[in-house]
C-alpha positions as CSV (number, residue, x, y, z in Angstrom):
1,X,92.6,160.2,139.6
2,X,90.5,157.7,141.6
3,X,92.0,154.7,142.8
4,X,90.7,151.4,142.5
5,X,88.6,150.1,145.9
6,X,89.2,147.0,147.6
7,X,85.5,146.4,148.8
8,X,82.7,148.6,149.6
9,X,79.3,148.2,150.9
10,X,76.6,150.4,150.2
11,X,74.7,152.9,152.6
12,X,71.3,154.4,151.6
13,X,71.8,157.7,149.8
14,X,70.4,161.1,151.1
15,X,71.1,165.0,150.4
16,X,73.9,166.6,152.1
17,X,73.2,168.5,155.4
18,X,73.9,172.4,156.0
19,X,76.5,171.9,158.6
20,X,78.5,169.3,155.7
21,X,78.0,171.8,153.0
22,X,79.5,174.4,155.2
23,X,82.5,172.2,155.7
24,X,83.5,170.8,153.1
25,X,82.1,173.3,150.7
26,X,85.3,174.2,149.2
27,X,85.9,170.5,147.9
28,X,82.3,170.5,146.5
29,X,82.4,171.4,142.5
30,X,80.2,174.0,141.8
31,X,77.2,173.5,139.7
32,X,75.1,176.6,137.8
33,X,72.1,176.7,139.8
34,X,70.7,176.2,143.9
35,X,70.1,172.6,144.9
36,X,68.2,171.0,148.0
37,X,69.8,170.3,151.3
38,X,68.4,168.0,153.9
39,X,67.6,170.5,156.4
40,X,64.1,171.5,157.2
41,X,63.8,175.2,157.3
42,X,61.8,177.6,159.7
43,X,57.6,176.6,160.0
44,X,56.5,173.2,157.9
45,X,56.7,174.7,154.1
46,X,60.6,175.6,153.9
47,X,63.8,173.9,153.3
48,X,67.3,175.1,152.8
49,X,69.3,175.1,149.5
50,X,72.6,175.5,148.6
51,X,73.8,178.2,146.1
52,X,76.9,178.1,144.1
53,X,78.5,181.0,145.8
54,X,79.1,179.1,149.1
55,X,76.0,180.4,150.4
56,X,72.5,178.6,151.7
57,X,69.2,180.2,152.2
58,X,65.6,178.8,152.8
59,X,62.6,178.1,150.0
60,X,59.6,176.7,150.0
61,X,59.3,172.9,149.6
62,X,57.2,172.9,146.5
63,X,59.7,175.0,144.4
64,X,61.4,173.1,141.8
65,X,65.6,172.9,142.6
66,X,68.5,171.0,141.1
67,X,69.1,167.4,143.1
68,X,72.5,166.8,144.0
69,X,72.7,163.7,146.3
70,X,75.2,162.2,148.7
71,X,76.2,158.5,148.8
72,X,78.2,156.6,152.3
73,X,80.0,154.1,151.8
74,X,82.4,151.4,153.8
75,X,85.3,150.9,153.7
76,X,86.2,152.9,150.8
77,X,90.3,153.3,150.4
78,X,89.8,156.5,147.8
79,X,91.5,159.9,149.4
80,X,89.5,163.1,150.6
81,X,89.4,164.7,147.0
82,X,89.3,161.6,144.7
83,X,86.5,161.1,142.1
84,X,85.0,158.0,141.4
85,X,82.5,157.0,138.4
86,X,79.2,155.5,140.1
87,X,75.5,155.6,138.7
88,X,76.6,157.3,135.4
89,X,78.1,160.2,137.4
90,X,81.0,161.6,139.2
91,X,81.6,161.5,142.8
92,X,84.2,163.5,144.8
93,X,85.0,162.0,148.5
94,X,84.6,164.2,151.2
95,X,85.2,162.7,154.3
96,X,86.7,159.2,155.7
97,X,84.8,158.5,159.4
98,X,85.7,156.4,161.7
99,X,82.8,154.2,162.5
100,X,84.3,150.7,164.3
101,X,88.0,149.5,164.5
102,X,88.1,148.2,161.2
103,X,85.5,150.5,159.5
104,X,85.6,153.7,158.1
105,X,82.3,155.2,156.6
106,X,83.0,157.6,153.6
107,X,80.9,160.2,152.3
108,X,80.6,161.2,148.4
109,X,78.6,163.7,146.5
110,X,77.6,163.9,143.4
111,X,79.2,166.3,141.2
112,X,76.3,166.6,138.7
113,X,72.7,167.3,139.0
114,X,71.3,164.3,138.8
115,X,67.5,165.7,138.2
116,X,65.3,169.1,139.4
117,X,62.3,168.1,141.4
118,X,60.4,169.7,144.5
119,X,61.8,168.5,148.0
120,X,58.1,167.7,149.1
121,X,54.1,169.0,148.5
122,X,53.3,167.5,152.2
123,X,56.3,167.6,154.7
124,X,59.8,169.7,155.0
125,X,61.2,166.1,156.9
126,X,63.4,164.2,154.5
127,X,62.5,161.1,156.2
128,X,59.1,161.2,155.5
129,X,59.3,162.6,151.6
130,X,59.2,161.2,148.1
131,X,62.6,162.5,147.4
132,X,64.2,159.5,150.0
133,X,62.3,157.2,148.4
134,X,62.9,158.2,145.1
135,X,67.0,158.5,145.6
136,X,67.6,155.0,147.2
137,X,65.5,153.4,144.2
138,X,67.6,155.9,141.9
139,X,71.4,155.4,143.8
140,X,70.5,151.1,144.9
141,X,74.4,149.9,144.5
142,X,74.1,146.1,143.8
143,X,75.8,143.8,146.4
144,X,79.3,142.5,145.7
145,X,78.9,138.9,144.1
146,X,80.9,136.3,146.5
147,X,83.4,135.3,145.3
148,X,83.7,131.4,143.6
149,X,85.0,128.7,145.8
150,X,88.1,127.3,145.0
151,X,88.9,123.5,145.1
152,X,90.7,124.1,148.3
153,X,88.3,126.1,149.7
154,X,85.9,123.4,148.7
155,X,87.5,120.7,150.3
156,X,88.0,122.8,153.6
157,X,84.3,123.1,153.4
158,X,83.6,119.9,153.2
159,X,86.0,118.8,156.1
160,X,84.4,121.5,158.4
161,X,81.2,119.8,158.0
162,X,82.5,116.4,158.8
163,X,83.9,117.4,161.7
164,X,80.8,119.3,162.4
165,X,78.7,115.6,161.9
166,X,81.6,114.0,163.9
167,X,80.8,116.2,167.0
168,X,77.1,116.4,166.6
169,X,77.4,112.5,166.6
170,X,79.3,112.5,169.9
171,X,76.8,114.9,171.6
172,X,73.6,113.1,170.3
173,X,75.2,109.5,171.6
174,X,75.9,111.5,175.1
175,X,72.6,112.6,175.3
176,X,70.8,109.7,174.3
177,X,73.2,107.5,176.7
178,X,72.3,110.4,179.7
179,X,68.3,109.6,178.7
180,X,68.7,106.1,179.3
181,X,70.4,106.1,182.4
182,X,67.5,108.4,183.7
183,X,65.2,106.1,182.0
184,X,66.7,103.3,184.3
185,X,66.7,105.3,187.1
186,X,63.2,105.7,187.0
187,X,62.4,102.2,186.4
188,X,64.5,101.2,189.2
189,X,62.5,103.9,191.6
190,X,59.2,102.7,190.4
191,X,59.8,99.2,191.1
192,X,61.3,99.8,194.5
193,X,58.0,101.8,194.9
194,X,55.7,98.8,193.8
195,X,58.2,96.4,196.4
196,X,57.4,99.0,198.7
197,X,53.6,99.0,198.4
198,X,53.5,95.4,198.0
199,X,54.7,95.0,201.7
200,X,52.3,97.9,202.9
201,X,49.6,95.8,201.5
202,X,50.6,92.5,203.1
């Protein structure tokens, strides 16, 4: 039973790579049929896919197989194992990884096939495919709305940007006051200088 998140932010979706399948395989639900993993296989015209007996082999890009996707997300508080509803479809978590001190990066897959497509009719590198570009318009997680400002947190608002005017006010009169002492300064050096030429002249 998935339990409820405190906050998460979306990363952009992908397909799950050999050395994660071979992992974590036996917390993946198995589906009836092979389905694409990220990994390019040997020469330009392969790539490896997964079969439901724990197994992996490569075939060749333009074949038709079963898209099963993986989703990362931070800082997910689900346990290894737990299934969450996203997209319309179930998701098992895999993995919790440390990414920063406060971070933890999480990765999902899909327990369903989600469609059956070719991995690519030009290249074998997911980067540069259709099926990238076709998964993060597919698996786009909205933002999380902010949250709406209390009265309190209105009025601290509003007093931060007093105090902000207050000391922008202080630093704008100390400037202008350390331009008109230069000004002076200058005045008072170019009139010595005419005093000075005046007596050179006489």
């Amino acid at each position: 039973m998935a339990r409820k998140k405190r906050h998460f932010d979306p990363e952009e979706p992908s397909l799950m790579t050999i050395q994660d399948y071979t992992v974590y395989r036996k917390l993946i639900k198995p589906v009836d049929g092979p389905w694409w993993l990220r990994d390019a296989g040997y020469g330009d015209n392969y790539n490896y896919v997964a079969f439901p007996n724990g197994t992996y082999a490569g075939r060749k890009r333009d074949d038709n197989y079963y898209i099963r996707p993986v989703l990362y997300i931070l800082f997910d508080t689900n346990n290894v194992g737990d299934v969450i509803d996203l997209h319309g479809h179930k998701w098992t978590k895999l993995r919790d990884r440390r990414v920063a001190r406060y971070t933890n990066r999480s990765m999902f897959v899909c327990d369903e096939i989600i469609d059956t497509r070719e991995f690519s009719n030009k290249t074998n590198i997911y980067e540069d495919t259709d099926i990238k570009e076709y998964l993060c318009k597919l698996l786009k997680l909205p933002k999380p709305k902010p949250a709406e400002l209390t009265e309190a947190d209105k009025k601290k608002l509003r007093d931060e940007e007093l105090k902000a005017k207050r000391k922008q006010m202080k630093i704008d009169n100390k400037l202008a006051k350390k331009r008109a002492k230069e000004e002076r300064q200058l005045q008072k050096a170019a009139e010595k200088e005419a005093k000075r030429r005046e007596k050179l002249d006489d």
